[in-house]
LUMVEXRO-288538 format. One record per residue: x, y, z of N, C-alpha, C in turn; residue in one letter; residue number from 1. Coordinates in steps of 0.1 Angstrom, whole numbers. Atoms other than C-alpha are relative to their C-alpha. Example, Ala and Ser with C-alpha at 12.3 -4.5 7.8 and 13.67 -1.06 7.14 Angstrom:
<zalos>
<nc1:9, nc2:-12, nc3:0, cac1:123, cac2:-45, cac3:78, cc1:9, cc2:12, cc3:0, res:A, n:1>
<nc1:-9, nc2:-11, nc3:0, cac1:137, cac2:-11, cac3:71, cc1:-8, cc2:11, cc3:8, res:S, n:2>
</zalos>
This chain:
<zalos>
<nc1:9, nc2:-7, nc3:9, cac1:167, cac2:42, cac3:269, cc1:-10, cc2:8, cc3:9, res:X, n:1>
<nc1:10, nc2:-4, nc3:-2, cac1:149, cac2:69, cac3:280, cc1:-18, cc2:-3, cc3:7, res:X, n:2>
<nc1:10, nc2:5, nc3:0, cac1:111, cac2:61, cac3:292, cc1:-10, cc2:5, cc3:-12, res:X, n:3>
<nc1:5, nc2:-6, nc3:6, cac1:97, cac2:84, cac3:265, cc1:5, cc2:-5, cc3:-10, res:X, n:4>
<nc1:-5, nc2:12, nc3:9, cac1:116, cac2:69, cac3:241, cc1:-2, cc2:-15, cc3:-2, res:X, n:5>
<nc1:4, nc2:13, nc3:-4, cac1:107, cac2:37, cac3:252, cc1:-9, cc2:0, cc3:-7, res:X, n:6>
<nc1:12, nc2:2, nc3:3, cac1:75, cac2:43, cac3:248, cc1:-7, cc2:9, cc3:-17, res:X, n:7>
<nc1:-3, nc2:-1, nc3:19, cac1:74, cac2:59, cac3:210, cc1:8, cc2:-11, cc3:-5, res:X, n:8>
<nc1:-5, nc2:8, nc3:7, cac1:93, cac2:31, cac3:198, cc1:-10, cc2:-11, cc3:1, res:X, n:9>
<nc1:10, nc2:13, nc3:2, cac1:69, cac2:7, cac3:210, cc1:-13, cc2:3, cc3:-11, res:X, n:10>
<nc1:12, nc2:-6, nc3:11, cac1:41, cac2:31, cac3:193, cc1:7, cc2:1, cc3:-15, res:X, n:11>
<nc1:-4, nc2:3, nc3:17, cac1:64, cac2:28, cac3:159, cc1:-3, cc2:-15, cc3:-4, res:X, n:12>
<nc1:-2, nc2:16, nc3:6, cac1:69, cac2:-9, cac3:159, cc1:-18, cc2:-2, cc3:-2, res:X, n:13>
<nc1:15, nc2:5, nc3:3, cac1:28, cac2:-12, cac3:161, cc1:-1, cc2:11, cc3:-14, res:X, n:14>
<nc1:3, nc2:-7, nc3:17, cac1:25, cac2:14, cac3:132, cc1:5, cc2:-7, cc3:-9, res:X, n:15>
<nc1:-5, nc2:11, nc3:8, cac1:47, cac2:-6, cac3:115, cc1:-5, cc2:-12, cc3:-5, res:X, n:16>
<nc1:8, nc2:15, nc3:4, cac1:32, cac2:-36, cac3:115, cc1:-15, cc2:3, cc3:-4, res:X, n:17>
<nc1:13, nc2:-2, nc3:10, cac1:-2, cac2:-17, cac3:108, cc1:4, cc2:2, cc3:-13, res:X, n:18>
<nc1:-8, nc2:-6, nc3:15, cac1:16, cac2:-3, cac3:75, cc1:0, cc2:-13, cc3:-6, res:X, n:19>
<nc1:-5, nc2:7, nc3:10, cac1:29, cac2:-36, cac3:67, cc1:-15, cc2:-11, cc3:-4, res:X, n:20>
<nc1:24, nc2:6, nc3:5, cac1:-15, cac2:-53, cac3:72, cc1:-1, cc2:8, cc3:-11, res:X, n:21>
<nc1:6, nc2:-9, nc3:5, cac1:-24, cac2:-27, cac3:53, cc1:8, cc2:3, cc3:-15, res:X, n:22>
<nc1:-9, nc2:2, nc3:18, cac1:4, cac2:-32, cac3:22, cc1:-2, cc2:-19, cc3:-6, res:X, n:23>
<nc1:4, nc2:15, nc3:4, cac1:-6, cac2:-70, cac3:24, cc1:-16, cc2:4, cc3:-7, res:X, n:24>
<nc1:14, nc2:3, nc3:2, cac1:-42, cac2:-62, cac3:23, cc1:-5, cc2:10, cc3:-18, res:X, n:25>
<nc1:-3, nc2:-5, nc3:14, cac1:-33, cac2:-38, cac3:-9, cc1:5, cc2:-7, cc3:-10, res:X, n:26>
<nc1:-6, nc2:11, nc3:10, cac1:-14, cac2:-63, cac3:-23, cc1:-7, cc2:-11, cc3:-7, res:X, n:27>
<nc1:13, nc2:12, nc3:3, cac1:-40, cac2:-89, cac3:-25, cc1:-12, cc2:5, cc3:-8, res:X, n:28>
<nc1:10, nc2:-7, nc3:7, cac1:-66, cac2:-67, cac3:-38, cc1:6, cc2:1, cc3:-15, res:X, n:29>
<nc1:-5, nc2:-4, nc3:13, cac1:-45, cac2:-56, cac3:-65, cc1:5, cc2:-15, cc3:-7, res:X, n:30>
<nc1:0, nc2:14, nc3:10, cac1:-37, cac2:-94, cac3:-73, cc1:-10, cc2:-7, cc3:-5, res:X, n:31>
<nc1:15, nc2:6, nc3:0, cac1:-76, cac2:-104, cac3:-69, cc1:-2, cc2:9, cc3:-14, res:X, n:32>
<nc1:2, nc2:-8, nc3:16, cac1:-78, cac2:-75, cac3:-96, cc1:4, cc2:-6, cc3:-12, res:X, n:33>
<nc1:-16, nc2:8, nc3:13, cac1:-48, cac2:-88, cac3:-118, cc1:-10, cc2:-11, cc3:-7, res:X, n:34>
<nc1:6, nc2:12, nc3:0, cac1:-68, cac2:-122, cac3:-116, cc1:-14, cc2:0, cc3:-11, res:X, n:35>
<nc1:17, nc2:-7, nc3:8, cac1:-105, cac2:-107, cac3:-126, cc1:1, cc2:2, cc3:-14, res:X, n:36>
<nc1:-6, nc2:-7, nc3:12, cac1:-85, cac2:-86, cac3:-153, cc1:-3, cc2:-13, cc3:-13, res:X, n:37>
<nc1:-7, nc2:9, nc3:12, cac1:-73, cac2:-117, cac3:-170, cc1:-15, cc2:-10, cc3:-4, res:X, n:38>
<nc1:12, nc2:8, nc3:2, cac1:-105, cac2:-138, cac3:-164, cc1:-12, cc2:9, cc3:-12, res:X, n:39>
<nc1:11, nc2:-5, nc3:2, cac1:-123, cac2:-106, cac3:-180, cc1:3, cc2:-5, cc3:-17, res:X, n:40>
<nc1:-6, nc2:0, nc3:14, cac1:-100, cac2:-108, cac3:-215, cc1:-2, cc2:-13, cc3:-5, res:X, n:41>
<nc1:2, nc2:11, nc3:0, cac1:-104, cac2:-147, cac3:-209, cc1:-15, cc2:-3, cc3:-11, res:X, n:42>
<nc1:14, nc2:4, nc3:-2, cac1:-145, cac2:-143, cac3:-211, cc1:-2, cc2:11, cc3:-17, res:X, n:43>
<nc1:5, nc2:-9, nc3:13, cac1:-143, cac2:-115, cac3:-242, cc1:10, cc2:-2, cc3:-7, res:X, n:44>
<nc1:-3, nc2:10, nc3:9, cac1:-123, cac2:-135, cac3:-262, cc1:-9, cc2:-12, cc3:-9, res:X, n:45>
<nc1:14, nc2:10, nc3:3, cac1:-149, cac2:-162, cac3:-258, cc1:-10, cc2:6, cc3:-11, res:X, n:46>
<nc1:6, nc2:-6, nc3:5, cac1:-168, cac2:-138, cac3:-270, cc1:-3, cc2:3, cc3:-14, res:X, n:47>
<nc1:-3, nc2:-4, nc3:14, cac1:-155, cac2:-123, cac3:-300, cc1:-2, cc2:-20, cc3:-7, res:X, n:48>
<nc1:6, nc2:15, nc3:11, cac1:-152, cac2:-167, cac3:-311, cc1:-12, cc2:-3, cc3:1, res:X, n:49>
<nc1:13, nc2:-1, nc3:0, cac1:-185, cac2:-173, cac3:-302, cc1:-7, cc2:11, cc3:-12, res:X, n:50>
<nc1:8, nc2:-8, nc3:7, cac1:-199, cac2:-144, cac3:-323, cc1:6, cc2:-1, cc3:-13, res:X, n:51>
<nc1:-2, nc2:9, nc3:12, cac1:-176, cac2:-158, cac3:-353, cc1:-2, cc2:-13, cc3:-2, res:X, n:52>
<nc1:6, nc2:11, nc3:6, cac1:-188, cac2:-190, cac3:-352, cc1:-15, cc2:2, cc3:-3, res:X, n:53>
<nc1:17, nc2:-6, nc3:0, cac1:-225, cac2:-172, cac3:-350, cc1:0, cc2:4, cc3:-14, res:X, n:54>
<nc1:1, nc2:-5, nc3:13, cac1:-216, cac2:-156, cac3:-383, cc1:5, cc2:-12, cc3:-9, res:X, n:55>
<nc1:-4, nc2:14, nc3:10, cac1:-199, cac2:-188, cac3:-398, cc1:-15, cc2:-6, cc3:-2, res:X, n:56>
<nc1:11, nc2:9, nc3:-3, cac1:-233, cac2:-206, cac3:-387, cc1:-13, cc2:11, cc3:-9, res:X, n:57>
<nc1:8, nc2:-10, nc3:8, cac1:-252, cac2:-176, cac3:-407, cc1:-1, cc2:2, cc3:-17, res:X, n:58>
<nc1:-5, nc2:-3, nc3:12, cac1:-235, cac2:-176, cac3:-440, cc1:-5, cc2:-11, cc3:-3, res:X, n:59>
<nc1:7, nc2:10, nc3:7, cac1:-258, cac2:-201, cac3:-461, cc1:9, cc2:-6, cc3:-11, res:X, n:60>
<nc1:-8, nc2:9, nc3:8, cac1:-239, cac2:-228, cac3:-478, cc1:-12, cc2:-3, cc3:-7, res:X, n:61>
<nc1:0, nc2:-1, nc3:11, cac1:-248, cac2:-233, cac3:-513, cc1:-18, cc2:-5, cc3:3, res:X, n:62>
<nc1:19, nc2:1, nc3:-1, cac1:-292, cac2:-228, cac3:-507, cc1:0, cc2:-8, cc3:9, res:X, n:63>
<nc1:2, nc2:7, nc3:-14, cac1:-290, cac2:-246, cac3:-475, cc1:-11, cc2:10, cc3:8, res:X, n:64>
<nc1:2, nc2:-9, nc3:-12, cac1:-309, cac2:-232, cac3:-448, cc1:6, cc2:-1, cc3:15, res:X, n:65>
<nc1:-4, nc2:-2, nc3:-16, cac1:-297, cac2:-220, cac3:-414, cc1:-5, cc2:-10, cc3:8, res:X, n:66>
<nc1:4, nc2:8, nc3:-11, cac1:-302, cac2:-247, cac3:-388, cc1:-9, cc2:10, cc3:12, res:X, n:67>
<nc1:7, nc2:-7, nc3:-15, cac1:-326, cac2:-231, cac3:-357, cc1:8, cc2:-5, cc3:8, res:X, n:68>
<nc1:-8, nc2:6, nc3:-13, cac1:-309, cac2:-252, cac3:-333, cc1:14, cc2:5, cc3:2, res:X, n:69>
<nc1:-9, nc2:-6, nc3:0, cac1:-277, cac2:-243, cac3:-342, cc1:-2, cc2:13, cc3:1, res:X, n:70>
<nc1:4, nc2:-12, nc3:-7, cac1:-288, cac2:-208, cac3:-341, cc1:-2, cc2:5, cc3:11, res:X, n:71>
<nc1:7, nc2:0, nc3:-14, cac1:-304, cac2:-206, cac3:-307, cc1:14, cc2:-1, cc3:8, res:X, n:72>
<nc1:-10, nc2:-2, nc3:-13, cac1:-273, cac2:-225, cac3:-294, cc1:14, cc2:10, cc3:0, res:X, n:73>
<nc1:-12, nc2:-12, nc3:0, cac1:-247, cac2:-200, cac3:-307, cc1:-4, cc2:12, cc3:7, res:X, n:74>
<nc1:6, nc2:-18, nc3:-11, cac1:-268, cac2:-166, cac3:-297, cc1:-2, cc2:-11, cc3:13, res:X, n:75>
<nc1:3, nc2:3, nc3:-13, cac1:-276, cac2:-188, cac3:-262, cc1:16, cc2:-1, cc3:5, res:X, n:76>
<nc1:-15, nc2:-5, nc3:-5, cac1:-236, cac2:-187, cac3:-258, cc1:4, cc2:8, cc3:-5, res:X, n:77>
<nc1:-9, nc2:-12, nc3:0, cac1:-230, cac2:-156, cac3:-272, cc1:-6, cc2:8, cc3:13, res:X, n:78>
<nc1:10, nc2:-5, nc3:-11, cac1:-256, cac2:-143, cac3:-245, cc1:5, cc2:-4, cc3:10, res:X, n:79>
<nc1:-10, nc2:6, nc3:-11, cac1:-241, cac2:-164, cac3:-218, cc1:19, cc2:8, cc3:3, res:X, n:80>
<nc1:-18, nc2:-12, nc3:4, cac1:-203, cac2:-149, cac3:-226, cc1:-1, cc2:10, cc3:7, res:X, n:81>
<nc1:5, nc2:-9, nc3:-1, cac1:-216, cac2:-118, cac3:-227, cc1:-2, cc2:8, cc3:14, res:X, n:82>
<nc1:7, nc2:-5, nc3:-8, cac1:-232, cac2:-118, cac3:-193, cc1:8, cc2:-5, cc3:8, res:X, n:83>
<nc1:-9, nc2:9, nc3:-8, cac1:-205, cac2:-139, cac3:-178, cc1:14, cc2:14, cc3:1, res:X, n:84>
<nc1:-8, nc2:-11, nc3:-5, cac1:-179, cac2:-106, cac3:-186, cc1:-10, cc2:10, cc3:5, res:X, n:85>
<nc1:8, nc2:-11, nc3:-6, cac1:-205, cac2:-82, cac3:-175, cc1:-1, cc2:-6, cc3:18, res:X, n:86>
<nc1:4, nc2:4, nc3:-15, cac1:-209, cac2:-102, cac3:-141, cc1:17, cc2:4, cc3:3, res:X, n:87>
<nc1:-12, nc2:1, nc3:0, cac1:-169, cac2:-102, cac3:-143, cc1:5, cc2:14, cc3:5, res:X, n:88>
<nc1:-2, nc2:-15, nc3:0, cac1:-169, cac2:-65, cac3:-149, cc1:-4, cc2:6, cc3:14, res:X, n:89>
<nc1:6, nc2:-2, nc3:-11, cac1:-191, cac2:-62, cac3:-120, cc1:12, cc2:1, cc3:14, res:X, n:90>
<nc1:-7, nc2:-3, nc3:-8, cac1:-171, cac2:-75, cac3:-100, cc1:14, cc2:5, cc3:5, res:X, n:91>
<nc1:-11, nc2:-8, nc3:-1, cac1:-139, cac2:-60, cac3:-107, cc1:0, cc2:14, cc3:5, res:X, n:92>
<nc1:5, nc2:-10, nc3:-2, cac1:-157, cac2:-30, cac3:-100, cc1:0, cc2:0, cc3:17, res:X, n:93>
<nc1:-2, nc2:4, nc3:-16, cac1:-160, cac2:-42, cac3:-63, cc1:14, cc2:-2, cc3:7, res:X, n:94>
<nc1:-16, nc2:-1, nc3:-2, cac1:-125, cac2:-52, cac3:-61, cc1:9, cc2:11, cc3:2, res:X, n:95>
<nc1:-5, nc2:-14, nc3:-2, cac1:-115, cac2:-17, cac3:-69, cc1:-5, cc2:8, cc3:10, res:X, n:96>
<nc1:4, nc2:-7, nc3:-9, cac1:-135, cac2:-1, cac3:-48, cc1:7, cc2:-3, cc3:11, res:X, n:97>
<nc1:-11, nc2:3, nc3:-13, cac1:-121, cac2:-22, cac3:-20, cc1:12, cc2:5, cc3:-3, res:X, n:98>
<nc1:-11, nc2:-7, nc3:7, cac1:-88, cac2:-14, cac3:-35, cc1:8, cc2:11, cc3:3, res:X, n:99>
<nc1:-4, nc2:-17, nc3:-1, cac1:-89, cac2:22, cac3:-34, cc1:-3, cc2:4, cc3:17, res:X, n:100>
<nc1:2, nc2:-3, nc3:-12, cac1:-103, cac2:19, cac3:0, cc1:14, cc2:-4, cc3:13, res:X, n:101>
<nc1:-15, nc2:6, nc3:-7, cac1:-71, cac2:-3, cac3:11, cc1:8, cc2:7, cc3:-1, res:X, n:102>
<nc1:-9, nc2:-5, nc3:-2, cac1:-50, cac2:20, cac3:-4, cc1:5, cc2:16, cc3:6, res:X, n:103>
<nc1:-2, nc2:-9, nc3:-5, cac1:-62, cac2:49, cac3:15, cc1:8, cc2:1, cc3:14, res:X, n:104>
<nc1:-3, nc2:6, nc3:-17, cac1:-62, cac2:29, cac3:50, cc1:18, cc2:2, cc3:-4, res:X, n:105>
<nc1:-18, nc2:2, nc3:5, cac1:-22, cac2:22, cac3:34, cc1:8, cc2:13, cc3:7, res:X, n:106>
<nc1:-4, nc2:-15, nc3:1, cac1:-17, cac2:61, cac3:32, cc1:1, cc2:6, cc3:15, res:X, n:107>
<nc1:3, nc2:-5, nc3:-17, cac1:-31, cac2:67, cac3:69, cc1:10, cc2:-3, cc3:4, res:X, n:108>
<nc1:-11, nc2:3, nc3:-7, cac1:-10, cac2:40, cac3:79, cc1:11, cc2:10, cc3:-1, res:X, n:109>
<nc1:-12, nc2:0, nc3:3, cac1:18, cac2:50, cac3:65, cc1:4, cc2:14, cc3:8, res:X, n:110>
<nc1:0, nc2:-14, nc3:-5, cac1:10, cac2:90, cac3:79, cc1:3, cc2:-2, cc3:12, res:X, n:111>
<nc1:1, nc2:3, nc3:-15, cac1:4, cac2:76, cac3:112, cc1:18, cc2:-4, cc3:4, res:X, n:112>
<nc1:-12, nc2:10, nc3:-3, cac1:39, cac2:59, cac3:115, cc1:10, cc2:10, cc3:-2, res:X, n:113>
<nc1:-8, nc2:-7, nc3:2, cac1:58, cac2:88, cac3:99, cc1:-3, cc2:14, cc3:10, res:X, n:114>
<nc1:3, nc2:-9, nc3:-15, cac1:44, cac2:111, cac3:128, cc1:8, cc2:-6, cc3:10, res:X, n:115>
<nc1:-1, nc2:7, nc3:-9, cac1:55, cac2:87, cac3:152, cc1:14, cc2:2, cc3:-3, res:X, n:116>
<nc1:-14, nc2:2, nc3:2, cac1:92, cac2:84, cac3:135, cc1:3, cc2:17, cc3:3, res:X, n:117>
<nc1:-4, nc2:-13, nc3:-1, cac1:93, cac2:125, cac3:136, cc1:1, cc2:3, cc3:12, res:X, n:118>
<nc1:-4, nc2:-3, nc3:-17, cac1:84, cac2:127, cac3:173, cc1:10, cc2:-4, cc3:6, res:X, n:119>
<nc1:-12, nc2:13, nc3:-6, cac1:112, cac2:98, cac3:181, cc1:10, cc2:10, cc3:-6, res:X, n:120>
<nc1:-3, nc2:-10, nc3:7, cac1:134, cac2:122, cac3:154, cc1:5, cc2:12, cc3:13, res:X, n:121>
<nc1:0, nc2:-13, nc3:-7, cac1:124, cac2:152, cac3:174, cc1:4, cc2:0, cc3:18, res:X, n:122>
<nc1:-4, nc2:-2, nc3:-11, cac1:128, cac2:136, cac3:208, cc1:18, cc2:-3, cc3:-2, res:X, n:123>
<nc1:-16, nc2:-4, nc3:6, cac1:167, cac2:125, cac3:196, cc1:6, cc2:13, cc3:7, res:X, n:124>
<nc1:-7, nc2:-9, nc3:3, cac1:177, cac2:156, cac3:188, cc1:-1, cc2:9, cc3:13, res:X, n:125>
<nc1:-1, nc2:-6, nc3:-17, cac1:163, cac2:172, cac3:222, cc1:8, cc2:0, cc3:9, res:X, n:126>
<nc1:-8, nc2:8, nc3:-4, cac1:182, cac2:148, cac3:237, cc1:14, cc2:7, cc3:-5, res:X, n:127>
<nc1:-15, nc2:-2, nc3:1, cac1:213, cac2:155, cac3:222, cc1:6, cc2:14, cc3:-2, res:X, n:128>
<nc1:-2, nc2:-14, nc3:-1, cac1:208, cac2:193, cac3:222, cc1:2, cc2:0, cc3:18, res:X, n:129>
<nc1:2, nc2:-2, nc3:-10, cac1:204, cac2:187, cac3:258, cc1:14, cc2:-6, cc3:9, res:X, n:130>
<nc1:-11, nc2:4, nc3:1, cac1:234, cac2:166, cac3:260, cc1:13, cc2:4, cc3:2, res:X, n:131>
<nc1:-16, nc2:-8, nc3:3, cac1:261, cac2:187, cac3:244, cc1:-7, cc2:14, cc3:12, res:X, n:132>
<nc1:-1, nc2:-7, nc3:-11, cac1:248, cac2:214, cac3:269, cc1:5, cc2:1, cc3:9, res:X, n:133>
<nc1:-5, nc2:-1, nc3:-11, cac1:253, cac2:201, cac3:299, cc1:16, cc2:-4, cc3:2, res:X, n:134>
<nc1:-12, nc2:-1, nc3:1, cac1:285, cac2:190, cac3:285, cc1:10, cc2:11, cc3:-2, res:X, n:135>
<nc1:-7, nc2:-12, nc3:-2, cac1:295, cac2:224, cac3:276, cc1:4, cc2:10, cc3:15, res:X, n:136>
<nc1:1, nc2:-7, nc3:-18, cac1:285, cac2:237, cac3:312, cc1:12, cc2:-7, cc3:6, res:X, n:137>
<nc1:-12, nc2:7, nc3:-11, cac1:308, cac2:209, cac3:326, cc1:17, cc2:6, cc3:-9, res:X, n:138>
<nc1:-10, nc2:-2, nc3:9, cac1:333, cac2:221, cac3:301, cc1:6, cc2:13, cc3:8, res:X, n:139>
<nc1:-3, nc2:-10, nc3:-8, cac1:331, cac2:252, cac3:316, cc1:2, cc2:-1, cc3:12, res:X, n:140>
<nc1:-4, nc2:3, nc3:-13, cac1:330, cac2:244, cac3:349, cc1:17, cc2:-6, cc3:4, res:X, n:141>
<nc1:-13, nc2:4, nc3:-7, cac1:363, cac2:228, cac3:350, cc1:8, cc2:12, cc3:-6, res:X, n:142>
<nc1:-7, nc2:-10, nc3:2, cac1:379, cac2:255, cac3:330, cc1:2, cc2:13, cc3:9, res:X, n:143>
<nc1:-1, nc2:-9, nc3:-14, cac1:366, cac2:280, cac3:357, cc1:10, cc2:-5, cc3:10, res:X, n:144>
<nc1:-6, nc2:5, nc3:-8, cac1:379, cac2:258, cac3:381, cc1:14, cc2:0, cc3:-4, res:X, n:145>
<nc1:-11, nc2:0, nc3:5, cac1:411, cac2:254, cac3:368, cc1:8, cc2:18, cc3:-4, res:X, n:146>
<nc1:-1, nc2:-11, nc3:3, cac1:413, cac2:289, cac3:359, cc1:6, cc2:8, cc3:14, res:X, n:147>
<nc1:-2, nc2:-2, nc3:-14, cac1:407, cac2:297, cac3:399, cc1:11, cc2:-6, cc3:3, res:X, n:148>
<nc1:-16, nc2:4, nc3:-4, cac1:435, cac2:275, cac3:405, cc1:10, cc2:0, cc3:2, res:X, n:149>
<nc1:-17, nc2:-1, nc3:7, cac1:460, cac2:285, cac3:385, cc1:1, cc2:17, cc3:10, res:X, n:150>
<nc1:-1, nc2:-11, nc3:-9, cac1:448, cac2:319, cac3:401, cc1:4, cc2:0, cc3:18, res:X, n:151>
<nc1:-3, nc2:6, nc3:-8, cac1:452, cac2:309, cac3:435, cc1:15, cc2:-5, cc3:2, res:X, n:152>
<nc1:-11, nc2:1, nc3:-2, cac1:485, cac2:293, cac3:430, cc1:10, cc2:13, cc3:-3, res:X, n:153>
<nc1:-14, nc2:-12, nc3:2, cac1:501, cac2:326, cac3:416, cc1:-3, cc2:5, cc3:11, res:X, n:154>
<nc1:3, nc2:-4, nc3:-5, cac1:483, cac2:342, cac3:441, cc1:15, cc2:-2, cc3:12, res:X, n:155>
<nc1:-2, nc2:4, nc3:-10, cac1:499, cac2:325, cac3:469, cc1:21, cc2:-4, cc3:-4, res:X, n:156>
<nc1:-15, nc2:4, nc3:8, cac1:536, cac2:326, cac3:448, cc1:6, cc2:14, cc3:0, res:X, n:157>
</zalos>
């Protein structure tokens, strides 16, 4: 192999393995997401029941009055919920960011690596343009030679 070749192949194999950090580190984000997601539908669910047992606990059975206590503790967990997907939301919001920022670094990679395969590509092909040349030259060369030869032997006939 070549030394130039050598040495682009070593510079792929490290792109490569940057590409493939950099599709883990995408991957995980986007499952941390997945994760958040579900925790968020989890927390506004809660929600939505919490705020029908708030209205159950509202609806005055037959001249009763509303309990305070019960009151307080339903709005003190619907309020809770509430702030528990908004922190949720928050952070999903961070997640993405990271996210989008992973899957730029991804992109680089991936640019960086496909440069690297084109040069290797481009050195190839030099190579084998360079190749069949000198094989044509020798092609010719013997043909000349042989050519002289055969001249030479009529010559001398």
């Amino acid at each position: 192999m070549a030394p130039r070749l050598k040495q682009l192949t070593v510079v792929l194999e490290q792109r490569e393995r940057i590409e493939h950090e950099r599709q883990r580190d995408v991957a995980a984000l986007q499952q941390q997401a997945n994760e958040i997601e579900a925790r968020i539908r989890g927390a506004h669910a809660s929600v939505l029941s919490i705020r029908h047992e708030l209205r159950d606990v509202l609806i005055p059975v037959a001249n009763h009055a509303v309990p305070m206590s019960d009151l307080k503790l339903q709005a003190t967990a619907t309020l809770h919920a509430q702030l528990r997907v908004q922190s949720l939301a928050i952070e999903l919001a961070g997640v993405r960011a990271r996210l989008e920022r992973a899957q730029s670094a991804l992109r680089a990679a991936a640019a960086d690596r496909k440069a690297i395969q084109l040069l290797i590509d481009r050195h190839l092909e030099t190579e084998k343009r360079a190749t069949e040349r000198r094989e044509k030259a020798d092609l010719d060369e013997i043909a000349t030679t042989r050519f002289g030869a055969r001249m030479n032997l009529e010559a001398q006939a």
